[in-house]
Backbone as JSON, one array per atom type, in Angstrom:
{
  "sequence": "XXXXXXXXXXXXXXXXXXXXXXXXXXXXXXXXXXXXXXXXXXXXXXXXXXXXXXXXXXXXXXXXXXXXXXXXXXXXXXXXXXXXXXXXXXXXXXXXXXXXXXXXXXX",
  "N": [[26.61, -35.45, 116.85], [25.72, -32.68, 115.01], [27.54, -29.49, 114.31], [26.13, -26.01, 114.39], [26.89, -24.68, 111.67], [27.79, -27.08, 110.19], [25.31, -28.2, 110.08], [24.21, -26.21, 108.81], [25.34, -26.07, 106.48], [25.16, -28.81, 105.29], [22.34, -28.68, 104.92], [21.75, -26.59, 103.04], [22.72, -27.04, 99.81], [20.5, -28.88, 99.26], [17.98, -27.37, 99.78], [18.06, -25.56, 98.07], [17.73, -26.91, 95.73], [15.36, -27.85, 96.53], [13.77, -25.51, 95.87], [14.0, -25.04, 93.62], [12.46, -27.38, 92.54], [10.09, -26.88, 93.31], [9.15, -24.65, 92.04], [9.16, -26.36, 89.61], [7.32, -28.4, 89.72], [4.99, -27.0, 89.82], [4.48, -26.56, 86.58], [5.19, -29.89, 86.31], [3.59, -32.58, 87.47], [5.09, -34.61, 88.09], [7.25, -33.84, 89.09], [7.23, -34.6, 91.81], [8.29, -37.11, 93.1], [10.89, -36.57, 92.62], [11.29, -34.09, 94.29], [10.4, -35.58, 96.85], [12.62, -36.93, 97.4], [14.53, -35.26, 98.02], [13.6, -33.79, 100.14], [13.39, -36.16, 101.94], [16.2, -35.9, 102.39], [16.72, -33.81, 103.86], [14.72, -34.45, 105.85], [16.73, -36.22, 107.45], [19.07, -34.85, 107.61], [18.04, -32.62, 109.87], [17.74, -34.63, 111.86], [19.94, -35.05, 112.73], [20.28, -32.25, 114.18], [22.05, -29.94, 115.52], [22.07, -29.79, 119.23], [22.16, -27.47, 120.51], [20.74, -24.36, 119.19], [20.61, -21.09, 117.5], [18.55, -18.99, 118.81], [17.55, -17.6, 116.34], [16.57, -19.46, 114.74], [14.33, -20.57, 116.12], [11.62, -20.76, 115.18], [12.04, -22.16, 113.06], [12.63, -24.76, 114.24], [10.15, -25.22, 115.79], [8.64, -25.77, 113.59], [9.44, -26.86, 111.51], [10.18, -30.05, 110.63], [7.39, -30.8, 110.67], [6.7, -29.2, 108.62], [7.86, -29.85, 106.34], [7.14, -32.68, 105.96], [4.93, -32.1, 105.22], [5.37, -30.67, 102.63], [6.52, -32.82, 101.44], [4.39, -34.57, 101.87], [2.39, -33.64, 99.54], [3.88, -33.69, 97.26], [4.07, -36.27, 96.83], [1.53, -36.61, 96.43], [1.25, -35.24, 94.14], [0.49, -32.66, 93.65], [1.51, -29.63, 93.34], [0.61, -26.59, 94.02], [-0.19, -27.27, 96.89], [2.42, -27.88, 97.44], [4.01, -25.98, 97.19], [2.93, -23.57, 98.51], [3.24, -25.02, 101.31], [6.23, -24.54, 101.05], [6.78, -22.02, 100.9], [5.19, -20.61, 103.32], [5.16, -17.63, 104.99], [4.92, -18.17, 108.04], [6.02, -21.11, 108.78], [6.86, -22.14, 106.66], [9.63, -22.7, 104.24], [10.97, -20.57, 104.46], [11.87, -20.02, 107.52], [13.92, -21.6, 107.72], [15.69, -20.69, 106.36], [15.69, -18.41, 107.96], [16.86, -19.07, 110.23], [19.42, -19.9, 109.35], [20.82, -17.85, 108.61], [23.39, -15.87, 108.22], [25.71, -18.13, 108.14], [27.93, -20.07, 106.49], [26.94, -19.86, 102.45], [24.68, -19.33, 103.09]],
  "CA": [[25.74, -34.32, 116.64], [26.33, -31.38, 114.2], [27.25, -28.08, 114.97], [25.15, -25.09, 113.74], [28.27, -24.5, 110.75], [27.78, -28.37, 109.81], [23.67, -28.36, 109.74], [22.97, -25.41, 107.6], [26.24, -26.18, 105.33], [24.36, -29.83, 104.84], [20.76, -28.27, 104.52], [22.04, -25.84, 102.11], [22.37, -27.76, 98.52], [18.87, -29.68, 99.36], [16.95, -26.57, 99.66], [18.3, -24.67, 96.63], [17.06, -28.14, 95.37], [14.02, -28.25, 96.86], [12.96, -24.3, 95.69], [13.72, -25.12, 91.88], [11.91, -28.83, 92.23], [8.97, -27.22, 93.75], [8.86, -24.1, 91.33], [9.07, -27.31, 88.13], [6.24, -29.05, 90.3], [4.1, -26.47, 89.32], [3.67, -27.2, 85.23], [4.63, -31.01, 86.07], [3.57, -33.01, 88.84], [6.02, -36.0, 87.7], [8.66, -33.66, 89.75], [7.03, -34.85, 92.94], [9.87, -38.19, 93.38], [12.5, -35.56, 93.14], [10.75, -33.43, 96.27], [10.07, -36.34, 97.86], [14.19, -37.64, 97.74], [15.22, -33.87, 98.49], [12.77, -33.74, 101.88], [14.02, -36.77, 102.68], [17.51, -35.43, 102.6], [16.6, -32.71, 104.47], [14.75, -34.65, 106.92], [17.86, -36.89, 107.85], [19.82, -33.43, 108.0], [17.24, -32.53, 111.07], [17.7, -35.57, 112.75], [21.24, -34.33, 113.23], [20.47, -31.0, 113.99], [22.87, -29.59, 117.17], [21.34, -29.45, 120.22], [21.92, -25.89, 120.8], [19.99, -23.98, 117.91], [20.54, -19.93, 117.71], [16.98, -18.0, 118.61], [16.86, -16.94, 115.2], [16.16, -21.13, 114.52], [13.0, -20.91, 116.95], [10.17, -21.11, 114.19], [12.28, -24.15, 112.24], [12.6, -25.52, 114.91], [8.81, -25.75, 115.93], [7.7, -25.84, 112.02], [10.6, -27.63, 110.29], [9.74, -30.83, 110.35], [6.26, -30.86, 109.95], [6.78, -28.26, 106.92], [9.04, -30.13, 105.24], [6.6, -33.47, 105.98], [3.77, -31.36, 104.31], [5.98, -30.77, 101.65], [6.66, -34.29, 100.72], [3.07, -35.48, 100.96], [2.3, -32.66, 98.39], [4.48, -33.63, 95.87], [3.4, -37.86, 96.73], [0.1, -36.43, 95.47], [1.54, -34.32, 92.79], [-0.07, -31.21, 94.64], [2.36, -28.59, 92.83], [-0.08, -25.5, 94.5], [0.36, -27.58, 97.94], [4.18, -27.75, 97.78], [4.55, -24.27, 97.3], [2.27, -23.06, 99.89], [3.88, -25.45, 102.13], [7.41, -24.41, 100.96], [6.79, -20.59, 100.83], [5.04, -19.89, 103.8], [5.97, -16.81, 105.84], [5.12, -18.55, 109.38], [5.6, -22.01, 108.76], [7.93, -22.4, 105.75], [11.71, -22.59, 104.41], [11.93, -18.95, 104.93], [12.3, -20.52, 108.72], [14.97, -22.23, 107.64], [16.64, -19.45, 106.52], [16.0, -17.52, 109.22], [18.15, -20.09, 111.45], [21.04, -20.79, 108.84], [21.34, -16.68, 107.84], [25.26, -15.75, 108.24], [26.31, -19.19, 108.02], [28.41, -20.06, 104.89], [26.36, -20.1, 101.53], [23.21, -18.84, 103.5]],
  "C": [[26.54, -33.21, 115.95], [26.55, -30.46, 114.88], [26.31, -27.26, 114.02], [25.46, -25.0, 111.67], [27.3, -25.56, 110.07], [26.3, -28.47, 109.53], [23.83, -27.74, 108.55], [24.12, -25.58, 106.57], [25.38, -27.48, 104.71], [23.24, -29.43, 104.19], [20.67, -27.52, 102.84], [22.16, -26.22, 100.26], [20.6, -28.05, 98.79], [17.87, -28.69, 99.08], [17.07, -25.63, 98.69], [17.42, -25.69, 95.56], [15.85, -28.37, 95.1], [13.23, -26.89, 96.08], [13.01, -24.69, 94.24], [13.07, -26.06, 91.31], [10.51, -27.94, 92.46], [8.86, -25.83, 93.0], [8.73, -24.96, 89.91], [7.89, -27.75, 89.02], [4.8, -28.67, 89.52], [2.94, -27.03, 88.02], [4.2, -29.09, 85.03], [4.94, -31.82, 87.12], [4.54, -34.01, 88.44], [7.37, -35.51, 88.62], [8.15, -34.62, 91.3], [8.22, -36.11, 93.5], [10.87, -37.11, 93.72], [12.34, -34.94, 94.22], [10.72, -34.7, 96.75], [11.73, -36.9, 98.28], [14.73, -36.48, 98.11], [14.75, -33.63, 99.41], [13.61, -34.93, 102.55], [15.49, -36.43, 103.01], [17.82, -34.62, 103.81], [15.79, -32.95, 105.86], [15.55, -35.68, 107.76], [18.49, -35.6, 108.6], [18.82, -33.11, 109.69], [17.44, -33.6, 112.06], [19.19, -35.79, 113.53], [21.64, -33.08, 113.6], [21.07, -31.0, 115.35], [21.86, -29.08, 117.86], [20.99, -27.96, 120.81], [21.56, -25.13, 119.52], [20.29, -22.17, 118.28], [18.83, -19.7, 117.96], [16.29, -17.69, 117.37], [15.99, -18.27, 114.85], [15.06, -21.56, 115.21], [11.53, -21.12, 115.85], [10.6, -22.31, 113.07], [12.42, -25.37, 113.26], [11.24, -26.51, 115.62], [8.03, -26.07, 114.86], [8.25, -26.62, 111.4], [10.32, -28.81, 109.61], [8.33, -31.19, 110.19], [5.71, -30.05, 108.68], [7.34, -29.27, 105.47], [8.05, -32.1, 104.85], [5.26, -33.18, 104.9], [4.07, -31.21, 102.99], [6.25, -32.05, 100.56], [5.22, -35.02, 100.83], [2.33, -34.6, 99.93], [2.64, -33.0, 97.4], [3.87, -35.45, 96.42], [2.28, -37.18, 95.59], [0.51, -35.69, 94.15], [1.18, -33.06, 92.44], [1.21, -30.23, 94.18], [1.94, -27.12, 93.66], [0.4, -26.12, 96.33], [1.82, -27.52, 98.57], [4.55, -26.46, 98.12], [4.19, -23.44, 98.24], [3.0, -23.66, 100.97], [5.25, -24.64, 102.53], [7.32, -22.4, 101.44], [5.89, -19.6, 101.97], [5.37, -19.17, 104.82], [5.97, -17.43, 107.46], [5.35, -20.23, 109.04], [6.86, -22.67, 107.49], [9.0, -22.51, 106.04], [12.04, -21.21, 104.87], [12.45, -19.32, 106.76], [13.88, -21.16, 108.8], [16.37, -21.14, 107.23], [17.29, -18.7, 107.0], [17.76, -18.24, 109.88], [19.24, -20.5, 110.71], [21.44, -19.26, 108.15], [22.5, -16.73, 108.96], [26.07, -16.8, 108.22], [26.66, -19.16, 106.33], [26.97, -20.53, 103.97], [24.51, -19.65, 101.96], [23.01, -16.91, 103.05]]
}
């Protein structure tokens, strides 16, 4: 099991990844493969997440994976408007992810 450090250092490429795949999504759904191999990345990363999570990590923790699941059947369909909503929203989104990996390196 990861520590906190080790998660959001992992998470960290994928979702820089994931924000510039799912801003190209937009004018062409053909990005959807690339979201769909960058979620999966990102839901491996989760499946190693450390057992002890800071507080700030309480809304990725209850949203994360079903955000990030929403995310990837969005781009399957080629749903560019879906991804982004998925990806960008304030209760429910990456900003969650954020939350729980701010002061960690590269966050």
């Amino acid at each position: 099991m990861a520590d906190i450090d080790d998660y959001c250092a992992a998470a960290k490429d994928p979702t820089v990844k994931l924000m510039a795949a799912a801003f190209d999504i937009q004018s062409d759904p053909g990005k959807g493969a690339e979201i769909v191999t960058i979620v999966d990345e990102l839901l491996a990363n989760e499946s190693a997440r450390p057992a002890q999570m800071p507080a700030a990590a309480d809304g990725w923790t209850r949203h994360g994976v079903q955000t990030l699941r929403e995310i990837r059947a969005a781009a399957e369909a080629g749903d560019g408007a879906r991804v982004w909503a998925a990806f960008s929203d304030r209760e429910r989104g990456m900003y969650l992810l954020g939350q729980a990996c701010q002061g960690h390196a590269g966050w």
